[in-house]
N, C-alpha and C positions, 0 to 999 in steps of 0.2 A: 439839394445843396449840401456840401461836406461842412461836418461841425468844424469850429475855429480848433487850426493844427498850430503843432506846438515845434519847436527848432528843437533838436538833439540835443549841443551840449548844454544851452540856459537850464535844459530839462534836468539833464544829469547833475550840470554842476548843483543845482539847487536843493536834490532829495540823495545823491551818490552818498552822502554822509549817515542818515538816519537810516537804513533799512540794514546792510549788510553784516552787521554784529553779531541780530537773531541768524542769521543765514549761518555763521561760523561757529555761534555758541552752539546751535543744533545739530550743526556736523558731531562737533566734540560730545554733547551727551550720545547722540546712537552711535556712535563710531564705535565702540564696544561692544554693541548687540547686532550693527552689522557687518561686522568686520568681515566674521569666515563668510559670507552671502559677497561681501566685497570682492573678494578674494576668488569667490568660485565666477563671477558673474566677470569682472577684470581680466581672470585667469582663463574663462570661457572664452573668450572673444580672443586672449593672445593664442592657449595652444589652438584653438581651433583655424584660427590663422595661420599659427606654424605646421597642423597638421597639413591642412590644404596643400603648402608647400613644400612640404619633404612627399607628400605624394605626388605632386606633381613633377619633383624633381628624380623619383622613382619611376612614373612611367615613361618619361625621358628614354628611362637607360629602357626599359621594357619595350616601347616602342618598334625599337628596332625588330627586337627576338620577332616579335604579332605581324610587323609587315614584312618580315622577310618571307616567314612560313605561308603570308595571305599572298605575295607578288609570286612563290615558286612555286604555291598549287596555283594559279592562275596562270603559269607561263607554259607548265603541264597542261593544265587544261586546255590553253590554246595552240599547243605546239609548239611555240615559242620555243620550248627545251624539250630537244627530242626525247619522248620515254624510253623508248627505246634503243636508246646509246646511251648506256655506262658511261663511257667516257664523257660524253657532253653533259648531261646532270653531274657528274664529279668534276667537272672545269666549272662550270656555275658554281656549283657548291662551295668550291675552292674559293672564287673570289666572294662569294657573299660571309663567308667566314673570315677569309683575311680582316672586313671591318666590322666585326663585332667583336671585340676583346673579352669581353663578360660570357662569350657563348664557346663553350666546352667542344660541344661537335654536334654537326648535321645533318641528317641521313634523309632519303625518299628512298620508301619504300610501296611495291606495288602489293593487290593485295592477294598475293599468293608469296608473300616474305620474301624475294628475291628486294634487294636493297645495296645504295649506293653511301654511304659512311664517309665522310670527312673528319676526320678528330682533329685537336688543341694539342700538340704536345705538351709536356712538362713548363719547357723551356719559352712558351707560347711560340714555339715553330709547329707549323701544320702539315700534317703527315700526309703520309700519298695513300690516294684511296683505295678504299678496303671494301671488296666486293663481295656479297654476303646472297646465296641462293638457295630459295625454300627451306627461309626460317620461319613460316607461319607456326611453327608448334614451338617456336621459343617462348621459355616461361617469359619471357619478359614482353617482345614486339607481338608473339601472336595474341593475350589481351587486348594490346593497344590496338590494333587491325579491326580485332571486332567492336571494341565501344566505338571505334571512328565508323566503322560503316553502320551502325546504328545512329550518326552523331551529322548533320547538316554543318555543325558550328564546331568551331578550335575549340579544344579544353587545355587544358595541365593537368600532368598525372602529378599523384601524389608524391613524396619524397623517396624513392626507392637507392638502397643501396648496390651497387653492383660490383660482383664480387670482385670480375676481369677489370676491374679501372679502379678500384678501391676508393672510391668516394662513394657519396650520397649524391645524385641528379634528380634536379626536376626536369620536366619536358615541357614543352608547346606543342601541341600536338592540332597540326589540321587537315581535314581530311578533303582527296582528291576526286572529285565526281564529273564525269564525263557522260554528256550528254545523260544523266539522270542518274548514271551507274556508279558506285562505288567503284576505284582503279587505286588506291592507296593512301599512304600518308606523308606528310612532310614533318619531320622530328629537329625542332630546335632545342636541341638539352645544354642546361648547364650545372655545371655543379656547384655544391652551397656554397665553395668557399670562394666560388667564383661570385654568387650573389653575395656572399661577405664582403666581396671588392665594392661591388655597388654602396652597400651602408658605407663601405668607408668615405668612399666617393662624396658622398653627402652628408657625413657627420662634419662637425667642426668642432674647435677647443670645449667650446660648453655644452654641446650637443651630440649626445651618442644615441643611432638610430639602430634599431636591431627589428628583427623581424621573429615570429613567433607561431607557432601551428597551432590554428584555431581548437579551442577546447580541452588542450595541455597545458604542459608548464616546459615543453619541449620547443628550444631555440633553433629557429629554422636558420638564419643570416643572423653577424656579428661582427663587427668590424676587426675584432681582435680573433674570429676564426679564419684558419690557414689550411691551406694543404699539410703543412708539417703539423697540426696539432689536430689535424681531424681524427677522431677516435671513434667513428661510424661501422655499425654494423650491420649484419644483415634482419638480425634481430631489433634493434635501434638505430635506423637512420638516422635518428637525431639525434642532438644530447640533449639531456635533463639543463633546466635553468639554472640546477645548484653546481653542476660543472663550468659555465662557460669561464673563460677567464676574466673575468670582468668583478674586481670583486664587490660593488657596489647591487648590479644586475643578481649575483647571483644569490646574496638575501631576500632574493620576491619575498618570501613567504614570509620575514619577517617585517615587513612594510605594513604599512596600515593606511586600509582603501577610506580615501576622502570622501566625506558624504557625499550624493551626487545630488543637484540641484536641478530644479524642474524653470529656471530662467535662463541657466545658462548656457554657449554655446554648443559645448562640447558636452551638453547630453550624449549620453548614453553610453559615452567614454570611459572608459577605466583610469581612474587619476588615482594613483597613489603617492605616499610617504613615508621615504626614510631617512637614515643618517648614513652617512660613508666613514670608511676606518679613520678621519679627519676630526670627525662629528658633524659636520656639515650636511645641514638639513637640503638634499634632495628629491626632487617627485619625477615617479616613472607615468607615463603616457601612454595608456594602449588603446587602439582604436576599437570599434563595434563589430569590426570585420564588414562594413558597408562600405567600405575604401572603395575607390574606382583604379585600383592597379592591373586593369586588363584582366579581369576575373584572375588574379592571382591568389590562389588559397590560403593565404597567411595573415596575421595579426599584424599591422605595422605600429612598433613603438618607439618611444626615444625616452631618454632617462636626463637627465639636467637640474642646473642650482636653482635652488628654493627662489632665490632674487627675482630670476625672470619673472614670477609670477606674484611676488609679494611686494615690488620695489614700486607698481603702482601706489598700494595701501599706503608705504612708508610718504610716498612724498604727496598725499593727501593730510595724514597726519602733519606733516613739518608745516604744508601751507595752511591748513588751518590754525596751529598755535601760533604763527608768523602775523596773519591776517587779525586776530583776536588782539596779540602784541599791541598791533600798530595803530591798526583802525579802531578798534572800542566801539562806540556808540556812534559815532558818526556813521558806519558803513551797513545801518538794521537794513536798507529798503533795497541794497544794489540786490537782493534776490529776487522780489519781485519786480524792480524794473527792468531785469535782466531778460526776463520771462518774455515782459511787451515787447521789449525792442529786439532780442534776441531769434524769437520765435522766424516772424519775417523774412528776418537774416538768413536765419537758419533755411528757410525754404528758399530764398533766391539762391543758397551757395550749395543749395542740392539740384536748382533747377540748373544751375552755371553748369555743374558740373556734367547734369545731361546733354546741355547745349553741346560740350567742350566734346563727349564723344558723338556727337548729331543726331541723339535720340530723343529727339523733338516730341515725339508720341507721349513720354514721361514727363515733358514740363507743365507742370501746374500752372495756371495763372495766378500772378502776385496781389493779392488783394490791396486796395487802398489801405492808405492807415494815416492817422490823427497827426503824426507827426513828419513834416514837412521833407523832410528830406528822402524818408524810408517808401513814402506818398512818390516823388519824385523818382525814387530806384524802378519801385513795381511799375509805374507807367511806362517807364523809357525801358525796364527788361521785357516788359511784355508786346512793344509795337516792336523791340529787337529778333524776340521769337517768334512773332505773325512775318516779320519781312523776313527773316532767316529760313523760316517753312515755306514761303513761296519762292525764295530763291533758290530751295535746294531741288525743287520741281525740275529745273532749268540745266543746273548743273551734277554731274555726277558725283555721286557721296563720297568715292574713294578720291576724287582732286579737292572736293574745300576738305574733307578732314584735313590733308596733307597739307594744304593752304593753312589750316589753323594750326596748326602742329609748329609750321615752321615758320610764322607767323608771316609770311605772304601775302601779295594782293593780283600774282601774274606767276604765270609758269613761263618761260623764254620758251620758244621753240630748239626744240635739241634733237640728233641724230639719235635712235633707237632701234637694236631688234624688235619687229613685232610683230604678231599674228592676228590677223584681220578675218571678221568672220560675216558675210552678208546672207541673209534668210528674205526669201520672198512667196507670198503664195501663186500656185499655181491656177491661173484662170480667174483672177480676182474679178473681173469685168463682169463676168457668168454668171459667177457666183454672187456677184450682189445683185444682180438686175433684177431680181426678186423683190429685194429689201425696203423699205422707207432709208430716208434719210439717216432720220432716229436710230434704227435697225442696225445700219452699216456700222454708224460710229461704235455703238455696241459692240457690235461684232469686231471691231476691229481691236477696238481699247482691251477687248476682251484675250484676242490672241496675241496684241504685244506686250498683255501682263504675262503670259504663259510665259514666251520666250523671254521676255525683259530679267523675271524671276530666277531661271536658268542659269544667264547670262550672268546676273549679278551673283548668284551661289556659289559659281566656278569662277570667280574673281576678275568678271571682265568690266569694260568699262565701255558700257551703251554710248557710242557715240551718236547718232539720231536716229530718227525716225520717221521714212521717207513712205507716207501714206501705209501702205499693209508689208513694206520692208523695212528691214532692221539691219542697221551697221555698228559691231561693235569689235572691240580688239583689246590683246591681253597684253600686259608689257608695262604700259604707263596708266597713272601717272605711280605704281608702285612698280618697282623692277619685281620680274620675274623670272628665274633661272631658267626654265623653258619655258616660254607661254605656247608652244606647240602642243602641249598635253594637256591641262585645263581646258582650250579650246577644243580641243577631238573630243574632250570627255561633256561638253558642253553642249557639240551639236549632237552626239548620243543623246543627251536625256532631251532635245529638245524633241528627238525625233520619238525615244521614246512617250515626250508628254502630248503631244500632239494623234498617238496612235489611240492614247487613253482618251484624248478628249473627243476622239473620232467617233467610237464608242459610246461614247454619250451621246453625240448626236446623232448617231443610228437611233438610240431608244427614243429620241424625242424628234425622229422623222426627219433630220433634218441632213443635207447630203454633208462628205466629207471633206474635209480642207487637206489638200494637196500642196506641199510646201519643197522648195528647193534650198539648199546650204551649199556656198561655196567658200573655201577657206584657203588661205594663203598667208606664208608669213618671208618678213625679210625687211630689211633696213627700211625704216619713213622717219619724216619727220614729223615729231609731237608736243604740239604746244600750243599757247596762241596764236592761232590765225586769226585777221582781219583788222580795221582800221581801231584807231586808238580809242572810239566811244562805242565802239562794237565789236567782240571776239569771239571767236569759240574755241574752247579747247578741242580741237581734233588734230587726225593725222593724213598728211599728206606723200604720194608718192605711186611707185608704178606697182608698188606691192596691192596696193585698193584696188586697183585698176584690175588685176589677174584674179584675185578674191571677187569681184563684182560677176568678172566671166566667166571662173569658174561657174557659178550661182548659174548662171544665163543659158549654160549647156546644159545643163540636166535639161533640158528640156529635151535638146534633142539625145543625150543618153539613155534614160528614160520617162518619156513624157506622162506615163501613168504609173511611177511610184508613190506611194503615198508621203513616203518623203524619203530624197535621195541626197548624197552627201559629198559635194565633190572637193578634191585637194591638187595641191601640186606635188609632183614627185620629193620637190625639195620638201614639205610641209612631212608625208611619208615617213622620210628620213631621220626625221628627232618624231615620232613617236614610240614609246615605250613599245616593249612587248606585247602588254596586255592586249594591244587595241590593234584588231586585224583590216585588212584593205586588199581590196583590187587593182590589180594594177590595169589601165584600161588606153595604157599606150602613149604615143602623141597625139594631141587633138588640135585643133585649128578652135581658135577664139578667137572674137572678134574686136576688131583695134589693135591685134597684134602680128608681124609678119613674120614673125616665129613660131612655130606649133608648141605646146605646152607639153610636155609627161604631165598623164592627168590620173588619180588615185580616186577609189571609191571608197569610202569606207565601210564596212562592213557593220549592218545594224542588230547584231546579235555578238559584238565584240563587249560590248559596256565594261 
């Protein structure tokens, strides 16, 4: 039996006057002793917040450079772009340049230095290409040829000046391997003043973000460096700190570095202080060089007013002398009742906010408590999270987030593009006649987590699950610009996980599971189906119907693939380059008096 509980406000209003005074008078005496501890611990938690986001707002623009040079050595790899025509890797090139404004010029090279060159004019017009044969012994590309075929993984060269384009350029550099063999490289370069565009891109009024070559005092990007003030050599790619134009930046050395604190966020940070020709006390920010900017070699910093990071302290300070003002002695206890009824709080509005993205795994349960109403929260938050965990069993995670998001209780049924994807095993009957009962479910629950897994990675949306088959589709209830590509990329790894877990069960004796995919996509309708105390959200239409048959011919395609992968021609058609296929003609399926163009995909395209 729970001890006799106490109602909130009688509670507060009764002792809210005696407690909180020691609470304020004690701010004010240590407020002094921890002010600079205030300041770095306050100060931790903002830059390091701010830093997360200027990096994040830098790999933005990075982004693009890493998957172009990852999509054009894989379209080389697979043919996609003929290596062998000049022309056609310089028409690719062309356009993959056209949308990167930040990237200078683009070149594949194979690796006997023969190379295909797109450059950035002045003007940003893009030049007609420039065909370059057995340049392997260039001081410049022939290094880069050899660290890449020693090199599985993209790197960045270092800052190199060249002399024919008179800037300083970095590169992206990935390398092209075919069937095991080194065959080239793919070169994304751009020049500093071109990543000076990016800092500028993401500086603002109070925030100047500049970039810096780890273990120097040499300015790699600067929002105020130009093409017209680039002063780069072959001997000095970069400039010195005390050059840039920036005249606040370019006193580093007389700044004076802030203790660094072993509580606060932005360990291992470089926080400095100084003044500007104003007197305006400013702090410079440099990272640890542990940034996640796509292994980009550099320092990322930003320089900004003293406020952002002291204006915490200040309005602690004003609320205390205010609080002291007003309340006196009436307010000694609100710090420790703050503490009881606070705590509680505190953990229902961290479990709320697990709820709120439906990471149910992280809700703690709310413990009872003495006072009736917080007693009352924890009971009714916790049968909320037991029925919310069982109903999310039921339903798919990506429609109730969206449900709770837009605070809904029904999706309408609506016209949609979509891609449908149905998996089934081969010879299930056979296969289990072996088993107990027990056994099968096992076995069963076992391989719809494989594929379920899959499916929900590549952002699809499991609509059921029909004994040892699986119907799922991409599209709703999030739009997605193709769900044709997700889905191809989806029944690859299913086929590749399924090869792995075959594997396993060779060592553990056990035979292997033979599995068909058929995939199709085109207009259905998605939403709630069925009467008004019973729905489901799925999708209806003749597009399921040709996904279902697909799935049904592999058998007679091939009836002893370990697992085979069928599509519609139209399906084919909005797939990327990366991902190769058979074409395997018109087929007759069943339920339809039309024969099908039907596509294989190829299980070595991944």
């Amino acid at each position: 039996m729970l001890p006799k509980r106490f109602r909130i406000t009688p509670t507060l209003t009764s002792v809210i006057g005696a407690f909180v005074f020691i609470t304020a008078a004690l701010v004010l005496l240590v407020q002094a002793y921890t002010s600079q501890k205030v300041v770095r611990h306050l100060g931790g938690e903002l830059v390091d917040t701010g830093m997360r986001s200027l990096e994040g707002a830098f790999n933005d623009k990075l982004d693009a450079v890493v998957e172009m040079g990852h999509f054009t050595a894989e379209g080389l790899k697979s043919g996609g772009i003929p290596r062998d025509d000049p022309d056609a890797v310089a028409e690719y090139l062309y356009g993959s340049l056209a949308a990167m404004p930040h990237v200078s010029f683009v070149a594949v090279s194979d690796q006997d230095g023969n190379t295909v060159e797109i450059d950035r004019g002045k003007a940003d017009d893009i030049s007609i290409p420039n065909f370059i044969r057995n340049a392997k012994n260039d001081p410049i590309l022939g290094p880069l040829l050899d660290e890449a075929a020693k090199s599985d993984e993209p790197f960045w060269t270092k800052a190199k000046y060249l002399p024919g384009r008179g800037h300083s350029y970095i590169g992206h550099i990935t390398p092209v391997r075919i069937e095991g063999k080194f065959a080239g490289i793919v070169i994304v370069a751009m020049s500093l003043h071109r990543v000076s565009d990016i800092t500028r891109d993401i500086s603002s009024d109070m925030i100047t973000v500049f970039l810096m070559e780890p273990g120097t005092n040499n300015i790699f990007a600067h929002p105020a460096l130009t093409a017209e003030n680039d002063q780069a050599t072959v001997s000095r790619p970069l400039m010195d700190v005390a050059h840039v134009p920036d005249e606040f930046l370019s006193n580093l050395a007389s700044t004076e570095l802030v203790e660094s604190g072993t509580d606060g966020k932005n360990r291992g940070h470089e926080l400095r202080v100084g003044y500007d020709a104003q007197g305006h006390r400013r702090f410079i920010l440099l990272d640890n060089g542990a940034h996640g900017l796509k292994g980009f070699p550099v320092r990322l910093g930003a320089h900004f007013p003293a406020e952002v990071l002291e204006q915490p302290l200040h309005q602690l300070s004003d609320a205390a002398l205010i609080g002291v003002a007003l309340l006196g002695l009436s307010l000694i206890g609100a710090g420790i009742l703050s503490h009881h009824i606070g705590s509680p709080i505190r953990r229902a509005a961290k479990g709320a906010r697990a709820v709120a993205r439906l990471d149910l795994d992280a809700v703690l349960p709310l413990p009872h408590s003495m006072v009736r109403e917080l007693d009352d929260l924890s009971t009714g938050f916790n049968a909320m999270v037991g029925g919310l965990s069982a109903f999310m069993r039921y339903m798919p995670k990506t429609l109730v987030t969206k449900l709770i998001r837009e605070g809904r209780a029904d999706t309408p049924p609506e016209e949609r593009d979509l891609t449908v994807l149905f998996t089934d095993i081969v010879g299930f009957t056979s296969l289990s006649e072996s088993m107990s009962a027990t056994e099968v479910a096992a076995f069963v629950n076992h391989h719809l987590t494989l594929i379920g897994s899959v499916i929900e990675a590549h952002g699809g949306t499991i609509d059921k699950y029909v004994g040892d088959s699986v119907m799922a589709f991409w599209g709703a209830p999030e739009r997605i610009e193709n769900p044709v590509e997700p889905a191809a990329r989806a029944a690859l790894d299913i086929a590749r996980i399924i090869h792995e877990d075959n594997l396993k069960r060779k060592t553990e004796g056990l035979p292997p599971v033979h599995i068909r995919i058929g995939l199709h996509g085109g207009a259905l309708v998605v939403g709630d189906i069925g009467a008004p105390s019973r729905v489901n959200y799925t999708v209806i239409g003749d597009t399921v119907n040709v996904a279902s048959r697909l799935e049904s011919l592999g058998r007679e395609v091939d009836p002893t693939a370990e697992v085979i992968i069928l599509a519609s021609r139209e399906f084919g058609d909005s797939l990327p380059g990366g991902i190769g296929f058979t074409r395997l003609g018109e087929q007759k399926v069943k339920g339809k008096d039309r024969p099908v163009e039907v596509i294989r995909l190829n299980l070595d395209a991944g």
